[in-house]
N, C-alpha and C positions, 0 to 999 in steps of 0.2 A: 289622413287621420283614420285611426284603427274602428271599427265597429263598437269598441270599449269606451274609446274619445269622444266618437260622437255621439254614444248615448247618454255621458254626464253631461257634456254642453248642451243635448236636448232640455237635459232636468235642469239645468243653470238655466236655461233660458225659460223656463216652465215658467222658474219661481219667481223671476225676476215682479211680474206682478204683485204676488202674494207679497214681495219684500218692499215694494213702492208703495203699497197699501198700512204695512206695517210703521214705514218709517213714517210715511200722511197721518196717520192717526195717533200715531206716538208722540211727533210734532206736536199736532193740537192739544194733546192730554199734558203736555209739555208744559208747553204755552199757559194751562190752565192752571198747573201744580204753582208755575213761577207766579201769582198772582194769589196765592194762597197765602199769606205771611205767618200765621200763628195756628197752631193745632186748634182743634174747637171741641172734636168730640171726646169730652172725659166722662168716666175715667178714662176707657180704653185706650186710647192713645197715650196718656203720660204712664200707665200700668208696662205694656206695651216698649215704650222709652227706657224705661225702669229694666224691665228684664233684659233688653236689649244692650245698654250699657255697663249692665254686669257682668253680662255675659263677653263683653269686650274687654272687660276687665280682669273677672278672675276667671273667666270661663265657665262659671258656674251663673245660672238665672238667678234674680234675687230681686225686693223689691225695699228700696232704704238701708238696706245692708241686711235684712231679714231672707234665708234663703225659700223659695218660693219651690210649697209642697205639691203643688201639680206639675202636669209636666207643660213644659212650654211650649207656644207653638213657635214652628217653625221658622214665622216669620221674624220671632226675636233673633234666631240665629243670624237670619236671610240680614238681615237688619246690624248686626254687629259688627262689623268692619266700619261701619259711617263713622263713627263713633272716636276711631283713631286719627281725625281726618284736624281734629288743635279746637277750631271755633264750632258753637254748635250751630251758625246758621249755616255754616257751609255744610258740616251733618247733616242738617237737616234740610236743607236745599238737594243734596245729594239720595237722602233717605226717598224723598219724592218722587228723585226721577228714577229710581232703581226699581219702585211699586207701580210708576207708568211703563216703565218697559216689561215689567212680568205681564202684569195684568195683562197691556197689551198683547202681550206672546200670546194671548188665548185664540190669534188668527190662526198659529200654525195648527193647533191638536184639533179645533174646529174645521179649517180646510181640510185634514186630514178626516176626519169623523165623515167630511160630507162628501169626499170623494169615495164611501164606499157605497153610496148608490146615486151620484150622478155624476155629469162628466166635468171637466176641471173648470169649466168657466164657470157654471152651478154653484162648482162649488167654492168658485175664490169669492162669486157674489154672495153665498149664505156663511162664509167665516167673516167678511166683511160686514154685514150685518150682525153676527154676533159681535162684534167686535166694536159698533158703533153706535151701544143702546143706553139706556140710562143708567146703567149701574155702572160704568167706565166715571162716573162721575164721582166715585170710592176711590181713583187708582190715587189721586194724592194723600190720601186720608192713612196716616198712621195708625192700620185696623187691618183685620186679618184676610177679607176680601182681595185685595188685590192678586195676594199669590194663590188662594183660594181655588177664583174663578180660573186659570189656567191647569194648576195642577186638577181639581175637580174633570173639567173636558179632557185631558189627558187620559184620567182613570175613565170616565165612558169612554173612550178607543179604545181602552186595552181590553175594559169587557167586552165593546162587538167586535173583537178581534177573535179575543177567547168563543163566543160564541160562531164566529163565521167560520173557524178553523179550529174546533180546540188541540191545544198539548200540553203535558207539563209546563214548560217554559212561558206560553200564553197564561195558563193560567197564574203560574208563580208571579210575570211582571203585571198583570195586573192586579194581586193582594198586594203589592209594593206599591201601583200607583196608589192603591186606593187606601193604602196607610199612610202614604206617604201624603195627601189630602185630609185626611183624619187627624193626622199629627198638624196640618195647617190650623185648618176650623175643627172644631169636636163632631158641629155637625155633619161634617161629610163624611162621621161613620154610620151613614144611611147607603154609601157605595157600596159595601160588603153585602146590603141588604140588595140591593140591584145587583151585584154578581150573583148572589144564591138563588133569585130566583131567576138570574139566566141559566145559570145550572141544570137548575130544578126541571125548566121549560127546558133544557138539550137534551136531559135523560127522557122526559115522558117523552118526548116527539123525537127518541130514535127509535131504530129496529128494533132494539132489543125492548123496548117500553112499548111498542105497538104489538110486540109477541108476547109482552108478560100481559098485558091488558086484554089481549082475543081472547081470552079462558074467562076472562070475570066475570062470575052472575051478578044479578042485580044488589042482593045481600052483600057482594064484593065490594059494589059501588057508593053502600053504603056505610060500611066499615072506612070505607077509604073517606069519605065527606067527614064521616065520625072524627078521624084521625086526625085531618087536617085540621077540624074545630077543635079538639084538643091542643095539637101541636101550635095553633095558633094562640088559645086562651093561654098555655105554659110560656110561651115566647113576652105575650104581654104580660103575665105576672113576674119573669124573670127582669124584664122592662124594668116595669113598677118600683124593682126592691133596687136595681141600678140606678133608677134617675129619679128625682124627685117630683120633675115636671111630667115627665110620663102617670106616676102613680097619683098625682092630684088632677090632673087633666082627665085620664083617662077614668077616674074612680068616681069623683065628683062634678064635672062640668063638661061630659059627654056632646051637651049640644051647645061648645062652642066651639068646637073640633071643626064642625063645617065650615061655619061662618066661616074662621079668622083664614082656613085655606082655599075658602072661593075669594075670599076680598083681597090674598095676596095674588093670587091669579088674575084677578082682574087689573090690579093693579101692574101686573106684569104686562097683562093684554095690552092697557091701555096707553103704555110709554112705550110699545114697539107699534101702536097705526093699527091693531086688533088683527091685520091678516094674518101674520104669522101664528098667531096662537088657532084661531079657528083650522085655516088651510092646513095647517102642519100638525095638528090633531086631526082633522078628517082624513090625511094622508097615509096615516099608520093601520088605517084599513083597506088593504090594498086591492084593484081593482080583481073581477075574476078573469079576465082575458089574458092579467100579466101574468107572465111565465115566472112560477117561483124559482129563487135563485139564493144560495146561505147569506150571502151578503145582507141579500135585503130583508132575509126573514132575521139575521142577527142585530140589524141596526133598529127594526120593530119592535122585539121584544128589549134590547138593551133601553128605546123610547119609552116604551109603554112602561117597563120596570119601575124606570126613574123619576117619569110622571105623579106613577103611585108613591114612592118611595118618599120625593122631597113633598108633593104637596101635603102627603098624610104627615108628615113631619113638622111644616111649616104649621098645622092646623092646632099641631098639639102644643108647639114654642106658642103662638098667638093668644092661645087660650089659658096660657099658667103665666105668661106675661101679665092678661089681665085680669089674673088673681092676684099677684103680686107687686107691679107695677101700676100698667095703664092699659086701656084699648088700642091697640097700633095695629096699622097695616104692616105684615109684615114680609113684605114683596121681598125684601134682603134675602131669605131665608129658599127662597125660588129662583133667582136670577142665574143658578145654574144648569136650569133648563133651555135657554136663550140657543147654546148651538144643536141642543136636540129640535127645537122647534123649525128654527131657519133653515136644518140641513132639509128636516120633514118638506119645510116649503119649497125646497129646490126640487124635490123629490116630484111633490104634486104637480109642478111646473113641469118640469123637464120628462116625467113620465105616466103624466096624469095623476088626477085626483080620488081619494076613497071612493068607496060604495055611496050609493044613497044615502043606507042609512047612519053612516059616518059622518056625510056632511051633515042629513037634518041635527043629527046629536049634537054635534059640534059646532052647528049656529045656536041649536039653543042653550047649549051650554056655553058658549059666548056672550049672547046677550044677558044671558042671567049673572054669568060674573060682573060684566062691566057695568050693569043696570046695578047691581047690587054693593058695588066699591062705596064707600066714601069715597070724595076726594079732597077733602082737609084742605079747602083753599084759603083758613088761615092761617096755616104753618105752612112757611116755605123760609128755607130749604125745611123738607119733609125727610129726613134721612132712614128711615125705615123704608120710604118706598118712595126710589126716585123719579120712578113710573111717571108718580103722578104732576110731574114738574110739567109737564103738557097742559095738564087741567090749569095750573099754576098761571102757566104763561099763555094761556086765553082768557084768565079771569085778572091777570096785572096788565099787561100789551093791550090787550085788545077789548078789557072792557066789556067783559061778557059775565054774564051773572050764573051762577050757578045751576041755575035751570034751564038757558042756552045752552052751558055746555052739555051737562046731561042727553039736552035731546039730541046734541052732533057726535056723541057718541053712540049713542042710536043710531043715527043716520050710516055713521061708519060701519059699523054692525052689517048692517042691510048692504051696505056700497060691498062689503067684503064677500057677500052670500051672493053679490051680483058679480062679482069676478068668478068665484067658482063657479057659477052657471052659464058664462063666457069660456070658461076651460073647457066647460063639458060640453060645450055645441061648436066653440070652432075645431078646424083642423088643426093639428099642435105642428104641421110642416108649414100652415099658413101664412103670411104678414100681419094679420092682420093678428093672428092668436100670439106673433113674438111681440106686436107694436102693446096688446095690453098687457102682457107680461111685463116687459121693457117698463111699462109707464108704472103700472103696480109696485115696481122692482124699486123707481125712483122716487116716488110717492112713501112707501115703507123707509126706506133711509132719510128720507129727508126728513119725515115726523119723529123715526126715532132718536136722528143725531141734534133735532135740534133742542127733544128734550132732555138729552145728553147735556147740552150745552147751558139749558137752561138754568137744568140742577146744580152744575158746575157752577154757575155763577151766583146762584144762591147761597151753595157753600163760601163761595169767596166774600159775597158780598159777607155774610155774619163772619169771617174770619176778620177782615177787615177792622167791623164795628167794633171788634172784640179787642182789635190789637189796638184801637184810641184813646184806649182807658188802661192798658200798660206803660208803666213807667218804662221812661226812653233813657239808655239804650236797653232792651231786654236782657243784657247779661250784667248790668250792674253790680248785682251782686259779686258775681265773679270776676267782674272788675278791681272789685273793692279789696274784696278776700285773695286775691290769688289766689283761686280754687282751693283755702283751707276749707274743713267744713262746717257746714249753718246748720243749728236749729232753728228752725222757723216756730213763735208762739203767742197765740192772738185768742180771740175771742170772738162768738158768733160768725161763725165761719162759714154760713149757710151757702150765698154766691160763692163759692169758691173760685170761679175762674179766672181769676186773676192771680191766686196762690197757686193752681195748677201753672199758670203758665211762667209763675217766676221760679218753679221749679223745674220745668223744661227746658228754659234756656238757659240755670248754672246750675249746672250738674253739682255743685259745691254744696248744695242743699241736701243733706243728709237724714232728717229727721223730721217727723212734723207733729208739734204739742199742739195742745189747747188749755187754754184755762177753766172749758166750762166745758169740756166732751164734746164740743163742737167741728173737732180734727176730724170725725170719722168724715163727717163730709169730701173730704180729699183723700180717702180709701186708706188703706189700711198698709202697713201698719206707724198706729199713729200711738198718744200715750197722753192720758190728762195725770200733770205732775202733783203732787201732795205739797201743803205749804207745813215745812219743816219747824216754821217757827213762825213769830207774829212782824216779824220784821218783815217778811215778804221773800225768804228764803224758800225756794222750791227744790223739793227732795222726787227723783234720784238727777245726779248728774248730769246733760248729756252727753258730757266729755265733746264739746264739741269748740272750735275755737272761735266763734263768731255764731250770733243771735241774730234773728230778723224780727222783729216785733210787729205786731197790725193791729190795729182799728181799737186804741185807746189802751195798748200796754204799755207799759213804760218799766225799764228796765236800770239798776243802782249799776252804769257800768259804763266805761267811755263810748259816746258816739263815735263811731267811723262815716257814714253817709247816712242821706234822709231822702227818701222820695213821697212827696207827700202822705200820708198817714203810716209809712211804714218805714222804720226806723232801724239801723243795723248798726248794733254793737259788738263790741270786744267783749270775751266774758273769759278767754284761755283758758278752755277746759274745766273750767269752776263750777261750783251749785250757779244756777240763776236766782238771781237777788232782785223783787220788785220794788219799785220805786212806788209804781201808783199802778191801778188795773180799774179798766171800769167792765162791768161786764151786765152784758142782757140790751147791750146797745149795736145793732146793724153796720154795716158800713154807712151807710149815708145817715146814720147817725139817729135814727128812729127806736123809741122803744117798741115792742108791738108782743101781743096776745095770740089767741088762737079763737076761732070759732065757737071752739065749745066752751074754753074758758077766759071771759074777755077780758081777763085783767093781765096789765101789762106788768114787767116787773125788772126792775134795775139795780145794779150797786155801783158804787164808784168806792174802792179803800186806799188811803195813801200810808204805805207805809213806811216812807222816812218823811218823820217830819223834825228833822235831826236839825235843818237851817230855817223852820215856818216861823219859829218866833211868835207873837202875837197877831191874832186874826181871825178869820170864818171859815168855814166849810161856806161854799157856797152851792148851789144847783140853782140851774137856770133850766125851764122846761117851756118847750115854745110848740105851737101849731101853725106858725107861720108856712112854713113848707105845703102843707095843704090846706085852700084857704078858697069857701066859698060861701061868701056873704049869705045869711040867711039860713044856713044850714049848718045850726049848732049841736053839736052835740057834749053837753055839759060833761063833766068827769070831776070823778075828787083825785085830787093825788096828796098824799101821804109823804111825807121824808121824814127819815127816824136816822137818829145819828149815835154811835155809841165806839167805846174801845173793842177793836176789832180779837178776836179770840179765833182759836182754832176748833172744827165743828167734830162730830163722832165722823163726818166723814172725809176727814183730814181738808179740809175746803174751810176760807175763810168765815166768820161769822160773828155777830154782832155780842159781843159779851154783856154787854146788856145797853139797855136803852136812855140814851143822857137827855134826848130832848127830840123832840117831834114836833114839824109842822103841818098844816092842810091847809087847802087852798082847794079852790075850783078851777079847772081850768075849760076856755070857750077857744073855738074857732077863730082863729087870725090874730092871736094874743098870745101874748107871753108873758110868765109865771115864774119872781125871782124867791130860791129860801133862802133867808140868812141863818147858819146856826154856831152855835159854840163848839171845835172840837176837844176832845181830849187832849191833855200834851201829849198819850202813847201813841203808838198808831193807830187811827181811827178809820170807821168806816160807815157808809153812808147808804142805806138802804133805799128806794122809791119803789112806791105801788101808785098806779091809775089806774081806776076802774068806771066804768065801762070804756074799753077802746071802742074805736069804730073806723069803719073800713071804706078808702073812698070808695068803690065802685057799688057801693051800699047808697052812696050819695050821691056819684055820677055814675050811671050803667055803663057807660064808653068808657069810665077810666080802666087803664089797664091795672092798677094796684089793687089786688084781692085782699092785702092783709088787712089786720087788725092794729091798727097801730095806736098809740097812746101819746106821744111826745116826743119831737126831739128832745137830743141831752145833751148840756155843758156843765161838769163837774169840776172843784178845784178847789185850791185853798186860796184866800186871797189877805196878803197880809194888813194888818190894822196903819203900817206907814209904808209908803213907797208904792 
């Protein structure tokens, strides 16, 4: 064998590790996806679907047939093949495993990132480690992470490449990784911001920047601070006018910037075992005996860059979140620091530990992040920060309350500050200095993969739950239809997940109405129809050949299939014509109010009463559903009955009022009206005032709402 020969079957034989490691982990992440049955996180994932399947379609992203004005990420493309493949569970079984073997891929750009300052065992064990933390708990998840985290580690190589060596070419394929991650997630155009100030850092600290800087007086040094405070305050006003979260964050709610980026650091610390974040932050200050060398000064500042970069990023997403949304941890937003940290800790390992005063920094800013986390041990799965599936799975397993766990995250804190002070007193050629590495090394994997594993299962388990209350089979619809296409149109739409997910698995579902502006719920773009006429004709068309009706529409048009409360008709591209609609009623059939104003409010309108003949309107309004002796809460409810008319805002409405009943209604009772309707189409208005809310009445119940009454609406004839 030639010199040539035997030094590819050296490198074949290198990897063979790295690739045993890839397929073990891939396996399990495998394993995980298959046990996943139904998407969960919406919108994202059925938006995601959407672009993806259009894009398999006409080539172009779109979302309901509306073509989609942003640009998409890449992972729709990545994603668009699945889609040719006939069934959508075989898609989507397939879409699963193609997001666990990317993500997974994040061992190779990691191995590589860590071999440029330690040697190959180091670094198969810190790609290993990045590769088996809690956020691998995303790789099944129809969301933009998967391909994310690999291309992201990618674009850090190419920038300490560009810094350990630069040249055109280094620099040009690293704006391509890091666009090429930018076009993944939006956020990772914070990599641009980690290349410029690698840049930034190779000009001041060459030759030529150590010779333009020997001349500068102290006035020089000052102008130049000036500058850079300028260049910086322009950078975030140009921010500002670009992103809306930047210019509310950073304009008005300054101090929650910190918070939300220590609590997602912590949250990072605490689902990899806290070594890695302390040690491999104290690491990037390098000792003074070691001999500097480009590699290692390129792989520190591309570190330090990125630290800056995503944590100050994450602090700014965290904190315009919870102007808009909610408070969340939001660790997601960081979990691309993972193989900067690990390689750092191969680094401390294998060539010693920072300076002093690296480490004291770097325990205290350990303990302060981790002391300072939430750990949200009533939501689990916690999917903004899988970190915390550790805390999760000591306060479900094992029975530990909150304030236990707190203090053994403490205690880890301390145990981690006692391994670095074992680095620094023994020999690094010793046994005894490989045997606590060795045990550190197994200890770190094992806390991370099993909150890896924990998260995952939390995911599956709410997948699960969520697929028991899906009608079986999930592609019925598209059963039914042979993939012509559905309008889907219903009322109170607020749960949606169940409408997401019968839109995920038949693609045949083209459109989504509401009766009451309730559609937005299941994102956009959706359309509340105009009633054309008093018969129950809804204006504009959808041109669609098949209707799905939900949660008390009823539709003038042949049934095709029924899966309990939702109803799929034939309408062949016609106006939709209603039969009967009740609306301001939930799925599980509740009226309900709001906080501030406690009065519930309902209709039910029949508009063919073409075969009623003689008879009632009737409503029946009940509180048996929630029902605890003694704790009454009176209410009047009201029913008004009159010929339905069209309103100024083309929406059903009571033309005037033919007859009115009241009643009281009590806990554990039910309350029947009988009333006279019109011969036209009539309609049946209900008000109860005061609703009340159980966990107003039990603190342990889980239902916050306001609720007022079930409702059963209908005509009931005077024979038969």
């Amino acid at each position: 064998m030639n010199r040539r020969g035997a030094g590819r079957a050296a490198r074949l034989q290198s990897a063979i590790p790295l690739l045993v490691l890839y397929f073990g982990l891939a396996a399990l992440y495998a394993w995980q996806a298959s046990r996943r049955p139904v998407p969960t996180i919406f919108t994202d994932e059925l938006e995601l679907t959407q672009l993806s399947r259009a894009i398999a379609d006409t080539g172009e992203p779109a979302r309901r047939g509306v073509a989609y004005e942003s640009v998409a990420t890449l992972v729709a493309y990545f994603l668009a093949p699945v889609w040719w493949l006939g069934t959508v569970s075989a898609s989507y079984a397939t879409a699963k495993l193609l997001l666990v073997l990317a993500m997974t891929a994040t061992i190779f750009p990691a191995y590589a990132l860590a071999r440029f300052v330690v040697s190959p065992w180091y670094a198969l064990a810190a790609a290993c480690g990045a590769t088996a933390v809690p956020a691998l708990a995303y790789s099944p998840i129809l969301v933009e992470e998967p391909l994310a985290y690999p291309l992201s580690t990618l674009a850090l190589l190419t920038i300490a490449r560009v810094l350990a060596a630069p040249s055109r070419g280094r620099v040009g394929l690293a704006v391509l990784a890091s666009a090429a991650a930018a076009l993944t997630r939006t956020q990772l155009a914070v990599l641009f911001a980690v290349l410029v100030l690698g840049l930034l850092w190779l000009a001041w600290s060459s030759e030529p920047g150590r010779r333009w800087r020997s001349g500068w007086t102290r006035w020089d040094w000052i102008g130049a601070v000036a500058l850079a405070v300028g260049v910086a305050l322009a950078f975030s006003a140009f921010m500002g006018h670009a992103s809306t979260s930047w210019r509310n964050t950073t304009g008005f709610y300054k101090d929650r910037i910190l918070d939300h980026s220590l609590e997602a650091m912590g949250a990072l610390a605490i689902g990899v075992g806290v070594l890695p974040v302390l040690v491999g932050i104290a690491a990037l200050a390098r000792p003074r005996y070691e001999r500097s060398d480009p590699r290692t000064r390129a792989f520190v500042v591309t570190s330090v860059a990125a630290l800056v970069a995503f944590v100050w990023y994450a602090g700014i997403k965290g904190a315009y979140i919870s102007t808009v949304f909610a408070t969340v941890v939001v660790e997601r937003n960081v979990i691309y620091l993972y193989p900067i940290l690990f390689a750092a800790t191969a680094l401390a390992i294998e060539r010693g530990v920072g300076r002093n005063w690296a480490i004291a920094g770097a325990t205290v800013f350990t303990l302060w992040i981790v002391a300072g986390t939430p750990l949200h041990l009533g939501q689990y799965p916690y999917y903004e920060a899988h970190g915390l599936a550790i805390a999760a799975f000591a306060n479900r397993e094992l029975g530990w309350p909150e304030g236990r766990i707190e203090g053994a995250l403490i205690v880890v804190c301390l145990l981690c500050l006692a391994f670095v002070v074992a680095l620094r007193m023994l020999r690094r050629d010793s046994g005894a200095y490989r045997g606590v590495a060795a045990t550190a090394a197994v200890l770190v994997l094992a806390w991370s993969l099993t909150a890896e594993v924990y998260a995952a299962e939390g995911e599956r388990d709410l997948s699960t739950r969520v697929a028991t209350n899906l009608p079986k089979p999930y592609d019925w619809v598209e059963r039914a239809t042979g993939g012509a296409s559905v309008v889907v149109i219903g009322q109170q739409i607020l749960d949606a997940t169940n409408v997401w997910l019968t839109e995920f698995f038949n693609p045949s579902v083209k459109k989504m109405w509401s009766l009451d502006g309730t559609a937005i719920n299941v994102g956009a773009p959706i359309l509340t129809p105009d009633l054309q006429a008093s018969d129950g004709t809804l204006t504009p068309s959808p041109e669609t050949e098949y209707a799905l009706a939900l949660n008390g529409v009823e539709l003038l048009a042949p049934v095709v299939d029924r899966r309990g409360r939702d109803t799929l008709y034939q309408v062949g591209g016609e106006q939709l014509r209603l039969r009967s609609a009740i609306i301001g009623v939930q799925s599980d059939g509740w009226m309900t109010g709001s906080s501030e104003n406690r009065v519930a409010t309902a209709s039910y309108t029949r508009y063919d009463v073409s075969q009623d003949g003689q008879g009632f309107a009737v409503v029946k309004l009940s509180r048996r559903g929630f029902c605890v002796p003694g704790r009454d809460v009176p209410s009047r409810a009201t029913v008004r009955i009159g010929p339905v008319t069209i309103g100024p805002d083309k929406q059903p409405a009571l033309g005037r009022v033919t007859s009115t009943q009241t009643k009281i209604l009590h806990q554990c009772t039910d309350e029947g009206f009988t009333l006279a309707p019109p011969t036209a189409p009539w309609r049946v208005e209900i008000t109860i005032e005061p609703t009340f809310s159980p966990q107003e009445i039990v603190p342990s119940h889980s239902d916050s709402r306001q609720l007022g009454a079930t409702v059963q609406a209908g005509f009931q004839p005077l024979f038969g």
